[in-house]
N, C-alpha and C positions, 0 to 999 in steps of 0.2 A: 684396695685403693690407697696410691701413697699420698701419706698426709703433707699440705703446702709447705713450702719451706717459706721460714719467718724470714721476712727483709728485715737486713738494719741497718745501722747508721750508711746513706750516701755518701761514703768518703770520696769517692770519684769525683765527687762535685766539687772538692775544696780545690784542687789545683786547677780546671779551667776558672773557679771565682775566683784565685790570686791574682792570675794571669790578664782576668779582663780589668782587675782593682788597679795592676802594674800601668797597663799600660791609660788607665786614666788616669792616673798619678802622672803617668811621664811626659802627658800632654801638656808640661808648663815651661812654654818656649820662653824665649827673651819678650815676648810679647807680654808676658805677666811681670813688669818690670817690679814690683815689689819684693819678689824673689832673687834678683840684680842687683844687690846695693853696690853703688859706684861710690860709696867715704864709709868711712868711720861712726856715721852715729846711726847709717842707717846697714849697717854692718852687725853692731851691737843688737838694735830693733830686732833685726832678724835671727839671730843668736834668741834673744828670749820667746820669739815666735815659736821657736824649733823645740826649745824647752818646753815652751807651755802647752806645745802639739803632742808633745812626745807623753808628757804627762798626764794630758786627758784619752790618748790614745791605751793607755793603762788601765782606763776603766768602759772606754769604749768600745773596745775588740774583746773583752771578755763577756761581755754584758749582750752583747751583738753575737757572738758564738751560741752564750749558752740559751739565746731564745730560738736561734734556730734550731739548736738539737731538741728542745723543749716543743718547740711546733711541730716538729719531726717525727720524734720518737714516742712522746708522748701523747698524739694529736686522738682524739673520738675516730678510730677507722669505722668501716662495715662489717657487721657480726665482732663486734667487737663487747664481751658479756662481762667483762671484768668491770667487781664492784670498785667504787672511788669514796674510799674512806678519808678523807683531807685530815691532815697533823694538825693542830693549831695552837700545840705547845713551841714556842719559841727557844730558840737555839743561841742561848749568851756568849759562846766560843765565836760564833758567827756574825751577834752584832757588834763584838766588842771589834772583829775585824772590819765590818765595813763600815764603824767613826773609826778607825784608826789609819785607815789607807785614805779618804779624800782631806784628813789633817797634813796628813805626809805631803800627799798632792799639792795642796797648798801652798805648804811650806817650801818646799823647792820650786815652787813654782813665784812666790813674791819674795825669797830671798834673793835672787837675783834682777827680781825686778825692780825693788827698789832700791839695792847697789847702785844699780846703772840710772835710774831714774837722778839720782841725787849728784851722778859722776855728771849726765850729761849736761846738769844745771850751770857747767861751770864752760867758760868758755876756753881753752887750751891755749897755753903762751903762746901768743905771738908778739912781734916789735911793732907793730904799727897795724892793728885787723884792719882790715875793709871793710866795713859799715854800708848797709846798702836799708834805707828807709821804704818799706814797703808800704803801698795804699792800693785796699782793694775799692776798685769802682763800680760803674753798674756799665757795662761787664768788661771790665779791662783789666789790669793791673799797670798802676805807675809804680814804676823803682828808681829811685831816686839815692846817689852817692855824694854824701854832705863830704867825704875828705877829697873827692874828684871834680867836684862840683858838673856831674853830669847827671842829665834824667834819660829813660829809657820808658818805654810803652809796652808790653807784652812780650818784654823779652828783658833777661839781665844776663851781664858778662860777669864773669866772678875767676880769679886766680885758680890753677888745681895747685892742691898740695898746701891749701893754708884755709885755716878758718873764717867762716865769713858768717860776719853777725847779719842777722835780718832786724829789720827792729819793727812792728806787723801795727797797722792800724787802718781803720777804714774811712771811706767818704761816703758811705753807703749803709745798708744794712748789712749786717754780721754777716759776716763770710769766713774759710778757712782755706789757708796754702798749705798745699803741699808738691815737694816734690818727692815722690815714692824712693828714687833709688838714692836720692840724697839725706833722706830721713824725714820722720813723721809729720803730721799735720798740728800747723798752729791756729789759732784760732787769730781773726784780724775782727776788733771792735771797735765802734766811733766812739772816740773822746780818749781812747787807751795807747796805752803803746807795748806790745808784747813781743820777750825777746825769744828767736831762736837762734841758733848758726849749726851752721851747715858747712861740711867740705867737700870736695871732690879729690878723690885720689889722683886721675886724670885728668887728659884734657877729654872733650864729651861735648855734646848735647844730651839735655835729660829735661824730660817731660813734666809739667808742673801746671794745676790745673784748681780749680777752688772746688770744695768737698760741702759745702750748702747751698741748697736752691736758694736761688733769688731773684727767680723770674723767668720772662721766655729767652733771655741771651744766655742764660745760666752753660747749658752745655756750648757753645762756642767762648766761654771763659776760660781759656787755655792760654800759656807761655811754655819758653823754652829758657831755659837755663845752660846758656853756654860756655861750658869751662874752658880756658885757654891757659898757655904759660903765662908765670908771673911778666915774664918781659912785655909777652904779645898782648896782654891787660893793660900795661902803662902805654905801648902802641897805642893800641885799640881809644885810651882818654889822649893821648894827644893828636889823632884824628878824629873824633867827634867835636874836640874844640876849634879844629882848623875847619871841619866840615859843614858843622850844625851848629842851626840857630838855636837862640837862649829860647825858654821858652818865658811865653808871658803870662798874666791874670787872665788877660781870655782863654788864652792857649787850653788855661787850666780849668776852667768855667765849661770850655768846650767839652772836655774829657767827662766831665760831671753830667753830661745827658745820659738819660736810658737810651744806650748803642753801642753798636760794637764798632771797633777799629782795629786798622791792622799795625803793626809795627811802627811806635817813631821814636827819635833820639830828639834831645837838644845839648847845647854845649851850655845851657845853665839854665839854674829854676829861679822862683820867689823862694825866699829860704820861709814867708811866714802858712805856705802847703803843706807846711807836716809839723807838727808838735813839738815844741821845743824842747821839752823836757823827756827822754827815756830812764825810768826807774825802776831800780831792784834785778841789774841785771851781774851776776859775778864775774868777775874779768880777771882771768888768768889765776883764779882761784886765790885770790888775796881778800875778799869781802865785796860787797855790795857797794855800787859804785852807782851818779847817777850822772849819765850822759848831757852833754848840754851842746844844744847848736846852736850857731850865730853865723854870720857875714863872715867870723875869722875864720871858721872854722870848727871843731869838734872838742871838747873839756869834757876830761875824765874825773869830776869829784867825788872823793871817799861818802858813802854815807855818812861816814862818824864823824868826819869835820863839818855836815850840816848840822851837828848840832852846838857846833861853835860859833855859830853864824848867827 
């Protein structure tokens, strides 16, 4: 009688499991817009994703390999009579390797993170930014532009090709903006004023939506974020002021119920709707500057001359 021939390792399994791993890997259309960045900070964002993927996939595919040959090859068969004498002396060559590979991991993984964390704190020269004051509502968003003196309702028009500060506060309970392919999520609080900016490379529509529950309007809290040319943006404000009406305290009273609406512009707000004071935000990477609005207009003062004051 000829004796069984021993099975071993399934390699025939590894290339259909590449194959089915590929093609759901490659199932991330345009529809996964995260993976899309349309500017620069959410260009960067993504850049550290891919590093911080790459580097936990380092310890993931090996760790995930060697339990399958271990389930595998090693697994309790039938008539299977061999004793199992377990080692439980400890192997120093092996632990010294495995603190010394998730240090490394680490370490490449937050030295580029907080480079960029600290780059993106600054906001990139420009001659005159566009300021767009944002308040998240129950469930709206108002955007509001103190140097154009327009507001908009669930939707903002913004330059491509130039930096555009948000300045993020709420009328409601904490909420957060984001728009994924323009970069990360800021947090909007009552009483605070929190800065981000955002560019668009192009002109676009790009999706923008709040990232905390806050009720049942919660998922219809959505906007769009429409990039145009610099020219077709100063268009776009000298047709909202020939077009649209100012808005008023009711106007604004109204927006503050729990409900939704759809789209409105006005050709001017109450300037006392949004905070007057924006602090600690860097501009054009010269230090910490604290924004000030009024009736004129926008005032950029240095931190350090308020302490001349």
């Amino acid at each position: 009688m000829m004796p069984k021939r021993r099975r071993g390792w399934p390699y025939r399994y590894v290339v259909p499991l590449a194959m089915v791993v590929g093609l759901l890997v490659s199932g991330c259309g345009q529809q996964y817009v995260l993976l899309h960045p349309a500017g620069p900070v959410a260009q960067s964002e993504l850049h550290l994703l891919i590093v911080a993927s790459l580097a936990m996939l380092v310890v993931i595919v090996p760790v995930f390999v060697l339990l399958a040959i271990t389930v595998i090859r090693f697994r309790d068969k039938p008539g299977n009579k061999a004793p199992y004498w377990p080692n439980w002396h400890g192997n120093k060559k092996l632990e010294i390797i495995w603190w010394i590979i998730p240090v490394v991991l680490l370490t490449v993984i937050a030295v580029p993170t907080v480079g960029q964390t600290f780059a993106l704190s600054k906001l990139p020269k420009a001659k005159d930014p566009v300021i767009i004051d944002v308040t998240s509502l129950t469930w709206k968003w108002l955007f509001q532009y103190p140097g154009q003196h327009v507001a908009t309702v669930n939707y903002a028009v913004i330059p491509a090709g130039e930096p555009v500060l948000f300045e993020l506060t709420a009328d409601s309970p904490m909420n957060t903006f984001w728009v994924p392919q323009l970069g990360g999520m800021e947090y909007t609080m009552p009483n605070e004023v929190l800065p981000l900016w955002l560019e668009a490379y192009k002109p676009g529509v790009y999706w923008g939506h709040s990232g905390n529950f806050s009720g049942e309007g919660f998922e219809k809290m959505f906007f769009n974020v429409k990039s145009v040319t610099p020219e077709a943006f100063q268009q776009w404000v000298k047709k909202v002021h020939q077009t649209a009406k100012p808005m008023t305290m009711t106007n604004y009273h109204n927006l503050l119920a729990f409900n939704t609406v759809g789209v409105q512009t006005y050709s001017n707000y109450p300037s006392d709707t949004f905070p007057a004071e924006a602090n600690g935000f860097t501009l054009n990477g010269e230090g910490m500057y604290m924004i000030m609005h009024d009736q004129h207009g926008i005032t950029y003062m240095p931190m350090s001359d308020m302490s001349n004051h």
